[in-house]
N, C-alpha and C positions, 0 to 999 in steps of 0.2 A: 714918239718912241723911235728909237734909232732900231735901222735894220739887222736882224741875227743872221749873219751868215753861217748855216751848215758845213761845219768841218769834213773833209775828206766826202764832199756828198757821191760825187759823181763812180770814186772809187768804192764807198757801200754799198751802195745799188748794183754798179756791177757784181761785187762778192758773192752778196747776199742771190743773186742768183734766182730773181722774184718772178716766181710764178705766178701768173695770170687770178688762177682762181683760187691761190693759198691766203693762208688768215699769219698777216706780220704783227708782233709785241714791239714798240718802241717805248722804251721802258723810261726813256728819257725827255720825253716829249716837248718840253722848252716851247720855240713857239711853230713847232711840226715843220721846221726845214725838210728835214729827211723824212719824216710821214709824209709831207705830201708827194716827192717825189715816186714814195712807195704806190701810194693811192693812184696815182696818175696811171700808173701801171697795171692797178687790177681791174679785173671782169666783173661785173654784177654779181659774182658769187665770191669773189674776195674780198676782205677785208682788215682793214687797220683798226689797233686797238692802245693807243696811248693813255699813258701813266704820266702823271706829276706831282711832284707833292707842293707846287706851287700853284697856289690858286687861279693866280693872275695868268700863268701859263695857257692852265686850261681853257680860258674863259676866250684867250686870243687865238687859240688854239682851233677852237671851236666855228670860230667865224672864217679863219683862214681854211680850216678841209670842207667845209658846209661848202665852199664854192667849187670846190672839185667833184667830192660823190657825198652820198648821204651812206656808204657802206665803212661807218667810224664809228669807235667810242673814245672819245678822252671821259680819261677817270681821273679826278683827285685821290690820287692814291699813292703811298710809297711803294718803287719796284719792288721790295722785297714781298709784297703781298699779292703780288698777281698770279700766285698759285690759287686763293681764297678765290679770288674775283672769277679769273677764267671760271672756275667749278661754277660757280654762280651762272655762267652763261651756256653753260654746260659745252665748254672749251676742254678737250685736254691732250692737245698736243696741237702744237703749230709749226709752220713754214720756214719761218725766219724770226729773230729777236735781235735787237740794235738796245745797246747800252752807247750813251756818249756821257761821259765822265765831266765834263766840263760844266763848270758853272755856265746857264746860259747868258748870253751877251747885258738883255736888260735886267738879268739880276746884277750883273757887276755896275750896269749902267745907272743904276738905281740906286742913289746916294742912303738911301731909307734904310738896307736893306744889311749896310753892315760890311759889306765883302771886299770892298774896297780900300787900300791903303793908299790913293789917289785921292781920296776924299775925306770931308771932313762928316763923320756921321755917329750916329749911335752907334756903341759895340755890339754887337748881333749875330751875322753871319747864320741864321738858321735856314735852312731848305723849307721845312718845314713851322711856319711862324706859328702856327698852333702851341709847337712842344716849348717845354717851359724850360730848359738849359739855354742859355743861349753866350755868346763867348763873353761879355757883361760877368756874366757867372763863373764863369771858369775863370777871368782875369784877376776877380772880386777877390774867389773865396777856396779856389784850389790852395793846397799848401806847396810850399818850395819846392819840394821831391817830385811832388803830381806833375807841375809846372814843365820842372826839368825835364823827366818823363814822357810829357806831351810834346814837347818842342825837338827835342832830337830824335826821338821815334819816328814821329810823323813831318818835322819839317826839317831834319836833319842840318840841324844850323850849328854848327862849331860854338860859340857865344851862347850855347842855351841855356848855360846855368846862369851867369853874366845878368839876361833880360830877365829873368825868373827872378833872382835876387832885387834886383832894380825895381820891379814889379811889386813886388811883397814892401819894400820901402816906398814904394811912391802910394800906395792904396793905407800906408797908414794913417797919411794925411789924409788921403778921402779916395773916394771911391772912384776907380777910374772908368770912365762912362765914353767915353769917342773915341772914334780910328786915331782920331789926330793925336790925342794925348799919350793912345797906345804907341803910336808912333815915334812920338817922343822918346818916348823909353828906348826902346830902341835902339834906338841911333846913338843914344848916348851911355849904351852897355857896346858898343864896339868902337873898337882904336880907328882913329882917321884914316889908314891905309885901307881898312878894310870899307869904309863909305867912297872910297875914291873908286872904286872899282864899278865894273857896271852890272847895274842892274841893281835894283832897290829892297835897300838892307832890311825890311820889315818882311821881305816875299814868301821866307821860311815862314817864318813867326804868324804869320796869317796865314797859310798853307795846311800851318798844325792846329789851329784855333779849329777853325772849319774842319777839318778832317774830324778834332775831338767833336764837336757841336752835333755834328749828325751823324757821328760813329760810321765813318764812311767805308773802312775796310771791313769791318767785320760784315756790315752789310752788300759789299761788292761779294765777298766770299759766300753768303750765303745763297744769293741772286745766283750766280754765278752758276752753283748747284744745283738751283731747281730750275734756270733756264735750260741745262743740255739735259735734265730729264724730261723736260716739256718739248723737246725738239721730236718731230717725227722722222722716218726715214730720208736724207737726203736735205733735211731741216740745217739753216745754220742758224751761228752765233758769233756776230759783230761787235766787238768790245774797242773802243775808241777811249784810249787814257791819256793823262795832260802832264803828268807826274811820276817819277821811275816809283815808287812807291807802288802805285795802283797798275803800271806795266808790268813790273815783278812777280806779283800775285797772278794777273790774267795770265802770266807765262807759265808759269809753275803749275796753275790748275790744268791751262791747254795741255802742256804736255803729260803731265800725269794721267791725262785722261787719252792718250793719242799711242801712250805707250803699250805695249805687250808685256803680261803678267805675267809669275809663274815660279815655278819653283827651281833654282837651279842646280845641274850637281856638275861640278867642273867644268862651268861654262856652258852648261846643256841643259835648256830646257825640259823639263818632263810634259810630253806631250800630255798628258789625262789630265794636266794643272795650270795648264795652259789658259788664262783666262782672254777670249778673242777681241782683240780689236772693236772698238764701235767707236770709234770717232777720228776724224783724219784731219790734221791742219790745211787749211786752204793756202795759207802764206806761210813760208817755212821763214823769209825774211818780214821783219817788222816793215809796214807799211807809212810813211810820213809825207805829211802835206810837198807838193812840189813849190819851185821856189816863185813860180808865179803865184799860187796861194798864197804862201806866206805874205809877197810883197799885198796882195791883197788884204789879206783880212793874218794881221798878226798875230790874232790870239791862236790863230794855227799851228804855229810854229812848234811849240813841244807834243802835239797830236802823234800819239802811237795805233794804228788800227791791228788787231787782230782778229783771226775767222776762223775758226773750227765748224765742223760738218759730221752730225751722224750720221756712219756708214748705210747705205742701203742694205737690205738682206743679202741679198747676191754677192756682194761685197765683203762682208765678214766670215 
């Protein structure tokens, strides 16, 4: 298994601001880059609690913190449900929570597994291999509109109606089942200036597959929400995105939630409407891998970090 390097590690550890004996959510758990680092950190009374909804995650997950401390949980589980779980552990409210948006390395590495446009595989793409949509199905049996829909929504590709078309003709003859064949299409719903150019013409069209396959925004959105009510005072929230799609949304919630409420009459607040403060951006500028990362480990390179923090009492 080739090694997962931790995007932006050194700079979420710092952020996140990890207190000795506080209890950290890594909501993305992969194969515990950034949990271990957190673990490394805590007291016998801290602890770490990852989520994944890949199995295989967990399972390597599990061998790699067992060697640091025994104060862990990896869960199979998707983030959006770590409100359920914590209750279960009778958890409610933590230290810190890390979201890293990124496929991790040995899903991409993992020709099996679908996500790859580098390889030749089953059409797949699913996080979760349980659930029964998988991009197989949306390529199958979406109609034209869905297609279009999906592809410029989420992978914002100029050409979306083009492969969508292309798609619906080439699936009449049979079923289209591999990256490659998807591939195919592709390539030959755009004009040759646009393949001369760099960077590989399927990157949207896969970007949107995936996105649809595990309903990734709606799910970032909802996470998103029950992590800074799960936040205690002085608690943050580390969100690392790979795509302007999913930075857009982290931006929009951060500051919605960083801004001051209220009702106004010619520019003036009414003090008694005034709804206060509880949450404050840790980086007012977006955070990105430096350029020695990048040359390192490339998949860094579109890595966006942001950090918001509920205020302490004193503070609001």
């Amino acid at each position: 298994m080739l090694k997962h390097i931790p995007v932006l590690r050194d700079e979420v550890i710092h952020l996140l601001n990890i207190q000795k004996d506080g209890v950290y959510l890594d909501l993305t758990l992969g194969r515990a880059g950034h949990a271990s680092e957190i673990l490394k950190r805590l007291s016998s009374k801290g602890k770490v609690i990852g989520f994944d909804q890949d199995l295989e995650a967990i399972k390597y997950s599990k061998i790699v913190l067992s060697k640091i401390s025994k104060n862990f949980e990896a869960l199979h589980a998707n983030f959006v449900t770590f409100p359920e779980v914590l209750k279960k552990l009778n958890i409610y409210e933590v230290d810190g929570i890390l979201l890293d948006l990124g496929v991790s390395s040995p899903q991409f590495d993992d020709p099996s597994r679908g996500f790859s446009y580098r390889n030749n595989a089953p059409l797949d793409m699913r996080m979760n291999t349980s659930q029964d949509l998988s991009a197989k199905e949306v390529v199958n049996f979406y109609s034209l509109e869905a297609l279009v829909k999906v592809f410029r929504e989420y992978g914002e590709d100029k050409y979306s109606y083009q492969v969508a078309k292309n798609i619906i003709q080439a699936r009449k003859k049979k079923l289209i089942e591999t990256t490659s064949e998807l591939v195919e299409i592709i390539k030959l719903s755009k004009p040759i200036k646009e393949l001369a150019k760099k960077g590989h013409p399927a990157k949207q069209i896969f970007q949107a597959l995936r996105i649809e396959v595990n309903d990734e925004l709606n799910v970032l959105e909802q996470t998103i929400t029950k992590a800074l009510a799960y936040l205690k005072p002085g608690g943050r929230l580390a969100i690392i995105s790979f795509h302007s799609l999913e930075d857009r949304l982290v931006k929009q919630m951060f500051n919605k939630k960083t801004k001051i409420e209220g009702t106004r009459i010619n520019d003036f607040l009414l003090p008694h409407q005034i709804k206060k403060e509880e949450f404050r951006l840790i980086n007012r500028k977006v955070i990105c891998p430096s350029q020695l990362e990048q040359t390192n480990n490339p998949r860094s390179k579109s890595a966006k970090l942001r950090v918001v923090e509920r205020l302490k009492e004193s503070e609001v």
